[in-house]
C-alpha positions as CSV (number, residue, x, y, z in Angstrom):
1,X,0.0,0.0,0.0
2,X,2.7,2.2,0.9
3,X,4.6,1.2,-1.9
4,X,1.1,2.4,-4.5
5,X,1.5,6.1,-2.8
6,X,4.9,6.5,-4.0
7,X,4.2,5.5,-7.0
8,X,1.3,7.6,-7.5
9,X,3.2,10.7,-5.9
10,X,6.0,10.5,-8.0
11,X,4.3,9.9,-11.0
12,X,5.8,6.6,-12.0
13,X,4.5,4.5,-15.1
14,X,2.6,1.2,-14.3
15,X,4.2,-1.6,-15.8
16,X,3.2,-1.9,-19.7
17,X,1.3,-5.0,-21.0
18,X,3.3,-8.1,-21.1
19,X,6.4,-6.2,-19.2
20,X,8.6,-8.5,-17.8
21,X,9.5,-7.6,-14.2
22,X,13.1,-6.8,-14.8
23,X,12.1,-4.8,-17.7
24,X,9.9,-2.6,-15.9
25,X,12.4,-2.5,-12.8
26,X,15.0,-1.4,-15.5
27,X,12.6,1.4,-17.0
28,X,11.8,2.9,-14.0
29,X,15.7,3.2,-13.3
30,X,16.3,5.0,-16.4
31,X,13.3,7.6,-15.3
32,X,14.2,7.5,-12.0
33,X,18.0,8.2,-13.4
34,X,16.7,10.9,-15.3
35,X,14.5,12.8,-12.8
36,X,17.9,12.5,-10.6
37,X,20.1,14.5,-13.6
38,X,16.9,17.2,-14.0
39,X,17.5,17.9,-10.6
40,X,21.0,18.2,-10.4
41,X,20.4,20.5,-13.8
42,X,18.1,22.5,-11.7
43,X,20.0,22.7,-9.0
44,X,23.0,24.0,-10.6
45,X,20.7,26.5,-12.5
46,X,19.8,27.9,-9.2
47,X,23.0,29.4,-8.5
48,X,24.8,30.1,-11.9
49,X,25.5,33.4,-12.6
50,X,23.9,33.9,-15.6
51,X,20.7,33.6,-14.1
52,X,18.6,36.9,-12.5
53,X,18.0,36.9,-9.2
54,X,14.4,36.1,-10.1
55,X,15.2,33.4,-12.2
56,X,17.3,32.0,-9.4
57,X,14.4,31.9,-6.9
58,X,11.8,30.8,-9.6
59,X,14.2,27.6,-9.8
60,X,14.1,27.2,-6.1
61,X,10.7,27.5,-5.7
62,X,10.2,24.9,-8.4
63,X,12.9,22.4,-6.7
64,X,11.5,22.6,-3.2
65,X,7.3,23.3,-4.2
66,X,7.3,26.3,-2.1
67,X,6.9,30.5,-2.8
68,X,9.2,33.0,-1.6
69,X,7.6,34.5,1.5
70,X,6.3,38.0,1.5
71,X,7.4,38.4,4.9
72,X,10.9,40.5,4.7
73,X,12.1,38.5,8.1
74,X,10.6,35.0,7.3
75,X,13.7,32.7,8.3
76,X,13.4,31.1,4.2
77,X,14.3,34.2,3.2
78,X,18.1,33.5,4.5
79,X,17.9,29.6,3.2
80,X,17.0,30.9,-0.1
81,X,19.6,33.3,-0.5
82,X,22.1,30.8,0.6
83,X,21.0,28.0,-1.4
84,X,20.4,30.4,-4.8
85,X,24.3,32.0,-3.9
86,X,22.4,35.6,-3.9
87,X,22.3,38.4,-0.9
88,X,19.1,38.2,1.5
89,X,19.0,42.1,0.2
90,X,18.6,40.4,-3.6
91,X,15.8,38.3,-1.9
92,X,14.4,41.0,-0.4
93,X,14.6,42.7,-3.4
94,X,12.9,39.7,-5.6
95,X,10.1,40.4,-2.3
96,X,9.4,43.8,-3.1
97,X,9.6,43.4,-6.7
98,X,6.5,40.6,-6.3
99,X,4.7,43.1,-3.7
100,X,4.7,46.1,-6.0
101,X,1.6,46.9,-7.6
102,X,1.3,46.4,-11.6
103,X,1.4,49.4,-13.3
104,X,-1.9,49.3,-15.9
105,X,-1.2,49.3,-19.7
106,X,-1.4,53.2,-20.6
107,X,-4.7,53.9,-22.6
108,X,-4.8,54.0,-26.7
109,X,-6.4,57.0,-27.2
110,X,-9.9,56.9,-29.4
111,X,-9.0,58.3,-32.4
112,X,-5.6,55.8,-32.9
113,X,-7.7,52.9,-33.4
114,X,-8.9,52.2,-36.5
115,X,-12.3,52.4,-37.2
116,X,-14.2,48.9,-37.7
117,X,-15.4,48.1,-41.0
């Protein structure tokens, strides 16, 4: 039973029709090898250099499932900036950013748009 939750939590493929045990075992290896290299991808994404800030947290929020707090002393704030190699002030930052309000789209004025025909 236990076994059936992992599965269905991480997604993994029910053996195909006809699958020979030690076929399936060895295809699930391969995706379970594969899921391992996408993380290591992502985790090295998360603090190269050529990434924004915000593109650095985006990645750590995808790794770990979670959202940067909006709370300027929330203790992730510190993990984050140590796991994504960036400043808590570039946190912070990526916080206020978030927090600011969209500025609207400014208005087309009537007579620029084209009358319908």
């Amino acid at each position: 039973m236990e076994h059936d939750k992992w599965i269905q939590h991480n997604k993994m493929p029910p053996p195909m029709a006809g699958e020979a045990n030690a076929d399936y075992r060895a295809r699930l290896a391969v995706i379970e090898e594969e899921a391992r290299e996408r993380r290591r991808h992502e985790i090295a994404q998360q603090v190269a250099v050529q990434n924004t800030p915000q593109q650095r947290i985006e990645i750590w929020e995808r790794l770990h499932e979670l959202t940067l707090p909006k709370k300027a002393t929330h203790p992730l704030v510190k993990i984050i900036a140590t796991d994504t190699e960036l400043t808590v002030d570039q946190v912070r930052e990526e916080q206020r950013r978030r927090l600011a309000p969209v500025k609207p789209e400014p208005a087309i004025p009537a007579h620029t748009i084209p009358p319908r025909i």
